[in-house]
Structure formats: structure tokens, C-alpha cells
C-alpha positions in Angstrom: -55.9 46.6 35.3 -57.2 44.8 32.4 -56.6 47.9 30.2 -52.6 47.2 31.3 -52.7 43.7 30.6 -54.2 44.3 27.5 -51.6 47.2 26.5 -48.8 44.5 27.6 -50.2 42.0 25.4 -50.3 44.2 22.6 -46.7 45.8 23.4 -45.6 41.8 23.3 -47.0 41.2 19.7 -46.5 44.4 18.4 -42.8 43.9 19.0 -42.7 39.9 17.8 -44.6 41.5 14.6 -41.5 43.9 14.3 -39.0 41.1 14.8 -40.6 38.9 12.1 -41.2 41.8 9.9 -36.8 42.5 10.2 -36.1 39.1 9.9 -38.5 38.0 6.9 -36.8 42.1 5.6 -33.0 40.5 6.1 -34.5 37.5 4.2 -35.3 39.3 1.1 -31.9 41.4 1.1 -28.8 41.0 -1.4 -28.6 37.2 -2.0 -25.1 35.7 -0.4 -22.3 34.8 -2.6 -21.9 30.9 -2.6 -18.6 29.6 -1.0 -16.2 29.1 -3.3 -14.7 25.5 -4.2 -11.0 25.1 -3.1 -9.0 25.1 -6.3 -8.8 21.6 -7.9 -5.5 20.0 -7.0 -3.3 19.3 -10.0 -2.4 16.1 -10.8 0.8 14.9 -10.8 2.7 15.6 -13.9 5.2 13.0 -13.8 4.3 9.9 -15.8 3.3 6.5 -13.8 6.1 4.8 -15.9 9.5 3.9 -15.4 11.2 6.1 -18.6 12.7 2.5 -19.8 10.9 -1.1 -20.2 14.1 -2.8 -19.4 13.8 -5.2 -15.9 14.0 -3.0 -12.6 17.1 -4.2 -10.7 14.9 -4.6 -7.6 13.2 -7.9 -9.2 13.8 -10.9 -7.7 16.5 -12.4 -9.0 15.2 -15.7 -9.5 11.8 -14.5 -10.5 10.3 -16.8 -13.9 9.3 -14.5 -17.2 7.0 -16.3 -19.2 8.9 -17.0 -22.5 8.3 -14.6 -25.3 6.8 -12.0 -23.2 7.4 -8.6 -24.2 7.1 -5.9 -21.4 4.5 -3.2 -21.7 5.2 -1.1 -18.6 7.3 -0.7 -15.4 5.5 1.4 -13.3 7.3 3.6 -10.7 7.1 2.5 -7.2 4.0 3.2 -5.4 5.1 3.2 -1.6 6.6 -0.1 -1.1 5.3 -1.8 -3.9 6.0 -1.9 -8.3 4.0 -3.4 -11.0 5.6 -4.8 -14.4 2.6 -5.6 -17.7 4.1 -7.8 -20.2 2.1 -9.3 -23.3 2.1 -12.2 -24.4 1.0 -14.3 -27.3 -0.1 -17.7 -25.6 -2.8 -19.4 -24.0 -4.1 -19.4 -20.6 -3.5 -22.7 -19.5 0.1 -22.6 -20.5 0.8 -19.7 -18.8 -0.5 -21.0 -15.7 1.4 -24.1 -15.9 5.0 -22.5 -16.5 4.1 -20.4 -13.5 3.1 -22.8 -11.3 6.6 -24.8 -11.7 9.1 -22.2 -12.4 7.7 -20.5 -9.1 7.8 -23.8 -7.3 11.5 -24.4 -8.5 13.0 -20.9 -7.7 11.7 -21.2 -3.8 8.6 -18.9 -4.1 6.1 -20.0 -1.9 2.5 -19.8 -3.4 0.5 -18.5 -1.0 -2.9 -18.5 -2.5 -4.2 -19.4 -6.7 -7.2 -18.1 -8.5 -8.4 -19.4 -11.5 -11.8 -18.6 -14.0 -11.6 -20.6 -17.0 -14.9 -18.7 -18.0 -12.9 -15.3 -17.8 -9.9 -16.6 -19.0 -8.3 -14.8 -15.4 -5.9 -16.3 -13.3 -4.4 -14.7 -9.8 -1.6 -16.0 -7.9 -0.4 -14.8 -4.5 3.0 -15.7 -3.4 6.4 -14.4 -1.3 10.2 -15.0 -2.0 12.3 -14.7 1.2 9.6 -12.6 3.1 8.6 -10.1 0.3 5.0 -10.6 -1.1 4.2 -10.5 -4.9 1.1 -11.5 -6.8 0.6 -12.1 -10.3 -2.3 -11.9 -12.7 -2.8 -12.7 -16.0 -6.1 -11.8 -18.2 -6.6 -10.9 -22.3 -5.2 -7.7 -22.9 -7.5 -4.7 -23.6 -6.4 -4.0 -27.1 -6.1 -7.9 -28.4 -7.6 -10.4 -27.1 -5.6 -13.1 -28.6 -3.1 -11.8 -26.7 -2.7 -12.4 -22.9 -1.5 -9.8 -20.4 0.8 -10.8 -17.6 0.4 -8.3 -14.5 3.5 -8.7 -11.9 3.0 -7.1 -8.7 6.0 -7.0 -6.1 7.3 -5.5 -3.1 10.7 -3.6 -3.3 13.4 -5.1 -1.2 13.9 -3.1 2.5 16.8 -0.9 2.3 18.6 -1.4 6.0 20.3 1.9 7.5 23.9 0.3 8.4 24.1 2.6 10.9 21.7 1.0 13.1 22.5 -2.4 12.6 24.6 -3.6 15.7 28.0 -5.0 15.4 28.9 -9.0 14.9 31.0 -9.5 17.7 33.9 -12.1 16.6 35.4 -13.2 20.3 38.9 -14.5 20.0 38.8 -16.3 23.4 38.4 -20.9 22.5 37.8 -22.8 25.7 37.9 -22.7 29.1 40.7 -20.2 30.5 42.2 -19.2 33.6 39.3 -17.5 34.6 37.3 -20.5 34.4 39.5 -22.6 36.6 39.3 -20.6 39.5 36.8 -21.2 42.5 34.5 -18.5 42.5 34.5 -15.9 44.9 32.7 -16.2 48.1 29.5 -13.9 48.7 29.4 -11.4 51.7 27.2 -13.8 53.3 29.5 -16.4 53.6 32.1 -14.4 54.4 30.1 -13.4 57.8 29.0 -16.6 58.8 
């Protein structure tokens, strides 16, 4: 009887033995091929710029341009929202000046103002009849004499006609006939 326990023993690590000698065998066959990488996605080709500098027509219409400024780039939309870079040659507390009034006098609400006198940076956050804009100005990359004027805005909502309800125009002025008469009785006091 210990002779069959033995040989059962045996039978059990002779047969683990075999399974790690197949496995560590498997190990050491042909390597596998790496996944490939999905293909890159191209990039768009279309340029971020609008193909003219001229004003968008979607601009406010009462929004201030710093005197002198010279535009750089319209940007295409992105979602909801453009960006205009002018240049211009002035200094930074000027610029913020003019802003501060012109966008106080046309009705744009400021919202929220940023300035770093040691980074010669200045944000401003503001909204004109419910759309948001910001602006920023900073010296320009290339020349730093030179100051750039960053105009972020969001594009005005174009409304489907279709689902805007009707104004209803009612020709009727006054009290009529119908609002002389006695109104009707209810079914309750008609059976008691």
C-alpha cells in the first residue's frame, strides 16, 4: 500500500514535471509579433485661418479696435467660439485704458480684469447682450515692442424660424359682448 502511494506520488510529479517542461518549451518558441500601432490620424489639412484678415461679420457690432491695430489672424470658428490677433505698436497701460472705456461705453459688461505689470499681460472677461468674450493682450512673440491684442468671442446663435412660435396680434380692444353677459350657471346650480 505504500508502494501505490508512492507510485501515485510519483505519477503526480512526473506529470507536473511534464507540464512545466511544455510550458517553459511554449516559452522558448517563435517570439510573438508586437501589436501593431493604429495608423497615426492625419491632421487636418485645412489651415486654422480665416483665408482673409478683414473683420468677420459675426463681430459685435459695437465692439472697440484699439487704434492702429493691424490684424494678424482670424481664426476659423472652433465650436461656438473665434479668435481675432491684431498687433499693435503701443504701450500696455494705454491699451488697457481704451479698453476699459470703449467697453464700458458700447454696453459690454466686464465681467472679470487681470492685470501683471511685471508681465506686461492683461486679461479681460466680459459679455455683450448674453455672448461671452475675453480679451488679452501680451508682447508679441516676434517683437517685443510691439503688443499683441488677442480677441476671443462667441458667434451669435443662429435661431431655426421654424421653431419659433408665432406673435399672435389680437384684433379684439375692450370689453365685448361676451364680457357683458352673466356667466353661465354650473350643473350644480342648476340641480339645486
Amino acid at each position: 500500500m505504500i508502494e501505490t502511494v508512492h507510485l501515485v506520488v510519483l505519477f503526480r510529479r512526473a506529470a507536473l514535471a511534464a507540464i512545466c517542461v511544455f510550458g517553459f518549451a511554449a516559452c522558448k518558441t517563435a517570439p510573438v509579433a508586437a501589436p501593431f500601432a493604429p495608423p497615426a490620424v492625419q491632421a487636418s489639412t485645412t489651415a486654422p485661418d480665416e483665408p482673409s484678415q478683414a473683420l468677420p461679420s459675426d463681430l459685435y457690432k459695437s465692439m472697440p479696435i484699439y487704434p492702429g491695430a493691424k490684424i494678424e489672424h482670424v481664426r476659423k470658428p472652433k465650436g461656438a467660439m473665434r479668435e481675432i490677433l491684431f498687433s499693435a505698436d503701443a504701450q500696455m497701460p494705454q491699451m488697457v485704458a481704451f479698453y476699459k472705456d470703449e467697453l464700458k461705453k458700447n454696453d459690454f459688461h466686464i465681467s472679470s480684469s487681470l492685470i501683471m505689470p511685471a508681465r506686461r499681460t492683461w486679461s479681460c472677461d466680459f459679455h455683450y447682450n448674453g455672448r461671452p468674450g475675453s480679451i488679452m493682450l501680451f508682447p508679441s512673440d516676434q517683437d517685443k515692442s510691439k503688443m499683441t491684442i488677442d480677441l476671443i468671442y462667441e458667434l451669435p446663435a443662429h435661431l431655426d424660424e421654424s421653431l419659433i412660435e408665432p406673435k399672435e396680434d389680437f384684433d379684439v380692444e375692450g370689453p365685448g359682448e361676451i364680457a357683458q353677459q352673466a356667466p353661465n350657471p354650473s350643473e350644480k346650480e342648476k340641480r339645486n
